[in-house]
Each structure stands twice: as structure tokens, then as C-alpha cells.
N, C-alpha and C positions, 0 to 999 in steps of 0.2 A: 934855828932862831938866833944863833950867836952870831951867825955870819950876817943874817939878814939885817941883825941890830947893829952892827957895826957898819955894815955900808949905807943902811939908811941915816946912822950916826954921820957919816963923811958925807955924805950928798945934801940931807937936809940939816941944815947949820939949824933951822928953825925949830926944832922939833922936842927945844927946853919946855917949848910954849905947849908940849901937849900933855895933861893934866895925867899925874901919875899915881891919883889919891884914890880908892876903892869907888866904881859905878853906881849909880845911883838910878831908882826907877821910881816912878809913883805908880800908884796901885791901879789908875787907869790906862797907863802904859805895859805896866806888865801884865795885864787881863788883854791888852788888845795882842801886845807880844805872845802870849800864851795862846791865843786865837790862830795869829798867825804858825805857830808850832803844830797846834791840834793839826791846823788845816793842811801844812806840809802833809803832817802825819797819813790823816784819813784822805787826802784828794779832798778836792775843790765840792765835790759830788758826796762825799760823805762814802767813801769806799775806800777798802785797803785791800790791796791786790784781788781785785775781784770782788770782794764779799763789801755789803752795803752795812750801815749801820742797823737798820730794822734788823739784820738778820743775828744781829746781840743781844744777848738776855743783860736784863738788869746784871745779871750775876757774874757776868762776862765783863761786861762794861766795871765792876767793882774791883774785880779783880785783877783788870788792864790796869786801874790806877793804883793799885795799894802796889801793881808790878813798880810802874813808873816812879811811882813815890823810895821804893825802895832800892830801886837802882840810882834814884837821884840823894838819896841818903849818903849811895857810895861815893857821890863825884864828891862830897863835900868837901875831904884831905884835899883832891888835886885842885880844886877852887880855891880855897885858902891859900893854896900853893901857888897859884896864879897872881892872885890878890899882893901876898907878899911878894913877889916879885918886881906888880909892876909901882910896888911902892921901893923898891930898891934903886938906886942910881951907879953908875961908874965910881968909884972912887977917887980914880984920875981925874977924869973927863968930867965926873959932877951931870952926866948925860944918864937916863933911864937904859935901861938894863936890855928895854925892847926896840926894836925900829919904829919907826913909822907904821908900815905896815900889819906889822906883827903885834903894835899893839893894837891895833884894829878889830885885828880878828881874835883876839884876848878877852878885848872888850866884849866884843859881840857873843863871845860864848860863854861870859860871865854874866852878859846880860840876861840873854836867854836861860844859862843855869838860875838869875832872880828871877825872872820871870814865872816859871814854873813851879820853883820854890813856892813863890807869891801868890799863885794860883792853884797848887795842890792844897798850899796852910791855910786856903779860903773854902776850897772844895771840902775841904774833909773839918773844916771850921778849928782848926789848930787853935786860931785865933779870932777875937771879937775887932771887924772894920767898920764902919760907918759907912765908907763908900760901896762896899760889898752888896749885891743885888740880891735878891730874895731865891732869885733860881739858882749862884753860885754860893751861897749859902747853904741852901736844902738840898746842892746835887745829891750829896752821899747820901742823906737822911733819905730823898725822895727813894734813893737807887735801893735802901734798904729796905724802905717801908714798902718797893713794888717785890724786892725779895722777899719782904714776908707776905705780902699780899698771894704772890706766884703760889708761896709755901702751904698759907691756908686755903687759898684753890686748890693746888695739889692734894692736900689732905681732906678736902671735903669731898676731891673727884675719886679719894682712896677710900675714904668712908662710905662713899657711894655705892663706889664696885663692891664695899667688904657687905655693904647691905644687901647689894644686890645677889651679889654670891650668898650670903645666910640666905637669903627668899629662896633663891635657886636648891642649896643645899636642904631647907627647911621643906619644898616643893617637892624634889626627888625623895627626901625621908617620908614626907607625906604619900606620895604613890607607895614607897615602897609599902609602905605599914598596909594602903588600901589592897595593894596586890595581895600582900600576904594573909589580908583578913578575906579577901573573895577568893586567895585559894584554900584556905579553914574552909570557908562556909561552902566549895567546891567538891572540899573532900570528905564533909560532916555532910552533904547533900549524895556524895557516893557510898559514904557509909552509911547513909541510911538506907539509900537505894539496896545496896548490897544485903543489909539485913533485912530488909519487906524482901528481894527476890529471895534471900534463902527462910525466910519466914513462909513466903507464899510456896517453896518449892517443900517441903516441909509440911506446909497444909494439905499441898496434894497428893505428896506419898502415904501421908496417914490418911486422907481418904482412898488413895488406891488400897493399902493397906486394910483400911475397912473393908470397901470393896471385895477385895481379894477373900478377905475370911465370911463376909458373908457369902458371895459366890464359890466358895466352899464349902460352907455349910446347908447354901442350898443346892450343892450337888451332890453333897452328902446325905443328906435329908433327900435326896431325887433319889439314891442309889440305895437307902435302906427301905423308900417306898418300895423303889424297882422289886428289892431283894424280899422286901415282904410280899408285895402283889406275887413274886416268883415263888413264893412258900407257900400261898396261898393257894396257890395252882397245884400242888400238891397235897388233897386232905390225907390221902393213906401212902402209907411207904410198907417198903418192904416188897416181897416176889407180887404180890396183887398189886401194889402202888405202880410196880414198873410195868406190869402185864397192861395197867391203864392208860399209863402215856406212850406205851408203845401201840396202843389203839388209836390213840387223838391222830398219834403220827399218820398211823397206815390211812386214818381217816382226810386226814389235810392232804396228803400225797399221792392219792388213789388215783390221780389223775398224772401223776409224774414218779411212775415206776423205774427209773436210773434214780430220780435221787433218794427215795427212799431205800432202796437197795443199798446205794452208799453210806446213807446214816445208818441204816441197822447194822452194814459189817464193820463201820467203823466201832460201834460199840461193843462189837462183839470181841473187836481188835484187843478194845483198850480192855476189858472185863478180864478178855482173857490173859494180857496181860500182868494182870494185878494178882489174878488168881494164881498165876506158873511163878512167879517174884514177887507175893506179899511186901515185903522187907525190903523193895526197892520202894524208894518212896516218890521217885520222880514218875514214876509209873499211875500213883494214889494222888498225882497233883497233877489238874488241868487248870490249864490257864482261860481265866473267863474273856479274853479279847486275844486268845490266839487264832490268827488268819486262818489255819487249816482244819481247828474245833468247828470255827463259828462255821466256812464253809462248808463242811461234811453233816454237821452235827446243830450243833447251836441256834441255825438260823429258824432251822424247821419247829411247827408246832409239838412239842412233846419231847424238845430235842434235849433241852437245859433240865424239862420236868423228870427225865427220868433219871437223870445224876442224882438229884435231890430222895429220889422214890427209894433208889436205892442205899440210901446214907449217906452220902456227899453232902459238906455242909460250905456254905459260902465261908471262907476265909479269906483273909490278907499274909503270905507270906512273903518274908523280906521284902514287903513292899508293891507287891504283888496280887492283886483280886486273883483269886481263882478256887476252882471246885476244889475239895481235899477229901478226901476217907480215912479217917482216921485207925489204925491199928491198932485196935485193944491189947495191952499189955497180957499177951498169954504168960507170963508167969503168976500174975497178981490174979488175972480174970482169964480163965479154963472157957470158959461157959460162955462170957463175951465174947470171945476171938472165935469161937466157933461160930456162934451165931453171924458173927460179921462174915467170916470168909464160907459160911452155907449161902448167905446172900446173895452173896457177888456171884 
């Protein structure tokens, strides 16, 4: 700048003539100046490298100017700094400090620095103009009142979702509750089921159970018939008693000479058994459903009546039906146990 101001000093004699006093703008000068800045700024189109203006939020847009506003805060010192200068002169020469030139472009970026100035302190209403237009006025206010328009959109679009999530949350807590009340009333439905089957399983054991004892009692009550009709068949015992149903015998069998031969030696088997071993006592007990009695002995008419003819009396040992003879106690009864063992 020194040099420049020095030779446009020697070149232009005339250049006393160029006004050295601080620039001056009117307020529709530095609005259209500031237009022309915006417009470098964004393109002719309203774009800056690429990206369009639509595609800025109010909040974008606020914050690009409170940037610019505070970067132009900073030029202030080197403007001043500008300013006194070009009000300074040579002190020899009585010549301005700048060339020609230089102070051109001094000017012009002092200008521009008022411009902006001018036009920020309108936008963000610094200051009360008369000439100032209603939409450079209201920029900030508009840009804030779409910020908080944005704001309570946004917060109504977040109350929305937080409602729509409670519905949702309040929907799943509702199934869950109905789930878990249809699997109660599932498992109070299997619990019951479970107590009618073992209720009903239960009814029917005690009626097999009935069942059971009376089908015992009437095979019991069949078996003291049997055992009485069978005593019955018997009016006299003793050596006549047997002499009688070894008669019925020989009478039912006259026609089948082997098996009466069999039944009569079988008793003579067993008689004579009882008689040589009184005191064995498996000898004195026939079994009333043993296969080789009933086939020999038992089946035939007079076969079961002469056990009974001669003292056999129906018992149950350990569980057991069968014929038994009892052994009169020869210590106690002499005269009993005789009689018994002349019988046999």
C-alpha cells in the first residue's frame, strides 16, 4: 500500500481532490449493497456450492447470520483502522496516506463493511429506521417465530408418538393382562377338568369296589350254599355214612368200572394214609380244587360226600378251601382220638 500510495502520489498530481473524510451510505444504498453481498454470497440462483436455499432450516439461516454478525463484530478494530488512516495525510507532501487506487478499494470494503453493518442492525432490529421494510424488519423475528413454530411441531409430532407409544404400551399391557386372565381361566378349566377326572375316577373305583365285595359276598354266600347243599348230602356220618355214599358212588359209576376203581383206591390211598401218620397233618388236609382230588375223587357222585361221612369238615387253611380231619387231642380226649382214628 506504501508503495502503491506513493506512485499514485507522483503520477496523479490530482488526487488532493479525492475526499479523505470517513464513507458514507444511505440506508437504501447499503440494503441494495448488502443484496448485492447476500447475492455474491448464495449465487444468483440462491445456492452455495451445491446446496439451494430451501434446503436451510430457519435455524440454519439464524445461525449463518448471528455467524456473519459476529465475524463482522471482529472487522470493527481493522475498519476503524482503515477509517483513520484514510483521514491521515503526508506530513511533507500534505498528500493522503493512500494512492489512488488503494484508496478505491479502502473505500469499497469500508463500504461494504457499512453495508452489512446496516443491514445486519436492520435484520436483527439493533435499531428503529423509518426507511426499513416490514420483511427486513421481521427477518429474525419471522426466522424465530418459524423456529419455534418448527419447535412446537416438533413437540406436538413427539407428543404424538409418546401418545401413540402409551396406546401401544397400554395395548400390549392390555393383551398381556387378557392373556394371562385366559390362561387362569385355562388352567382353573384344567383344574377342574383334573378334579371331575379324578372325582369320576374315584366314583368308579368305589363302585368296582362295591362291586367287588358284593361279588364276593355273593360268591361267598354261592360257596356256603354249595357247602351246605354238600352237608346236606350227607344226613348220617360215620362207618354207615360212608358205607352210603360209597353206594351212590358204585351206583352213578356202574356203567364206568375204571373210574370207580380209581376213586375207591384213591380213598383207600389217602385213609390209609392218615391211619399209618395220624400226626402228619398234610395227609388230614385235602385241597377242595386240587386237580388230581377232583379228577380221581371229587368229581364223581358220593366222591366229596364221603370225606364229610366220615369227619372231614370244610375249612380254610392259610387261605386255602379244603377237606381237613381234625385230630382229637389224645392227651385231653382218650376216648375222642379213638373214636376218630376207629373211623378212619
Amino acid at each position: 500500500d506504501g508503495e502503491d500510495s506513493d506512485k499514485s502520489n507522483a503520477e496523479n498530481p490530482s488526487e488532493n481532490s479525492v475526499a479523505a473524510s470517513k464513507p458514507t451510505l444511505s440506508l437504501s444504498e447499503s440494503i441494495a449493497f448488502s443484496d448485492e453481498i447476500y447475492s455474491s454470497y448464495v449465487g444468483p440462483e440462491g445456492e452455495e456450492e451445491g446446496m439451494t436455499d430451501h434446503e436451510m432450516t430457519p435455524q440454519q439461516i439464524l445461525e449463518l447470520l448471528e455467524k456473519i454478525k459476529a465475524s463482522l463484530a471482529l472487522l470493527e478494530p481493522k475498519v476503524n483502522k482503515f477509517l483513520k488512516r484514510l483521514a491521515e495525510k503526508d506530513p511533507i507532501t500534505r498528500k493522503p496516506r493512500y494512492g489512488e487506487k488503494t484508496m478505491i478499494r479502502v473505500k469499497h470494503a469500508i463500504r461494504a463493511y457499512k453495508a452489512l453493518e446496516l443491514g445486519l442492525s436492520s435484520i436483527f432490529q439493533d435499531r428503529t429506521n423509518s426507511e426499513c421494510s416490514t420483511k427486513q424488519t421481521s427477518l429474525v423475528s419471522n426466522l424465530r417465530k418459524q423456529i419455534q413454530m418448527q419447535e412446537e411441531q416438533m413437540n406436538k409430532q413427539r407428543q404424538a408418538i409418546q401418545t401413540q407409544e402409551q396406546i401401544e404400551l397400554e395395548r400390549i399391557a392390555n393383551e398381556k393382562l387378557l392373556a394371562e386372565k385366559r390362561e387362569m381361566e385355562q388352567r382353573l378349566l384344567e383344574e377342574k377338568r383334573k378334579r371331575e377326572e379324578e372325582l369320576e375316577l374315584s366314583r368308579l373305583a368305589e363302585e368296582a369296589r362295591r362291586r367287588r365285595i358284593e361279588e364276593e359276598q355273593l360268591a361267598l354266600a354261592a360257596e356256603r350254599e354249595a357247602d351246605a347243599n354238600l352237608l346236606s348230602l350227607v344226613p348220617t356220618k360215620g362207618p354207615e355214612g360212608v358205607r352210603e355214599q360209597i353206594e351212590r358212588m358204585r351206583q352213578a359209576l356202574k356203567e364206568d368200572r375204571p373210574a370207580l376203581d380209581v376213586a375207591l383206591g384213591s380213598l383207600y390211598t389217602l385213609f390209609d394214609q392218615i391211619t399209618r401218620k395220624p400226626e402228619e397233618v398234610s395227609f388230614r388236609r385235602v385241597r377242595r380244587d386240587h386237580p388230581k382230588f377232583n379228577e380221581d375223587i371229587g368229581r364223581h357222585v358220593g366222591g366229596k360226600e364221603v370225606l364229610i361221612a366220615a369227619g372231614f369238615r370244610l375249612e380254610t387253611l392259610d387261605g386255602v378251601k379244603c377237606f381237613f380231619s381234625k385230630e382229637p387231642n389224645i392227651e385231653h380226649d382218650m376216648n375222642g382220638w379213638s373214636d376218630w382214628f376207629d373211623g378212619l
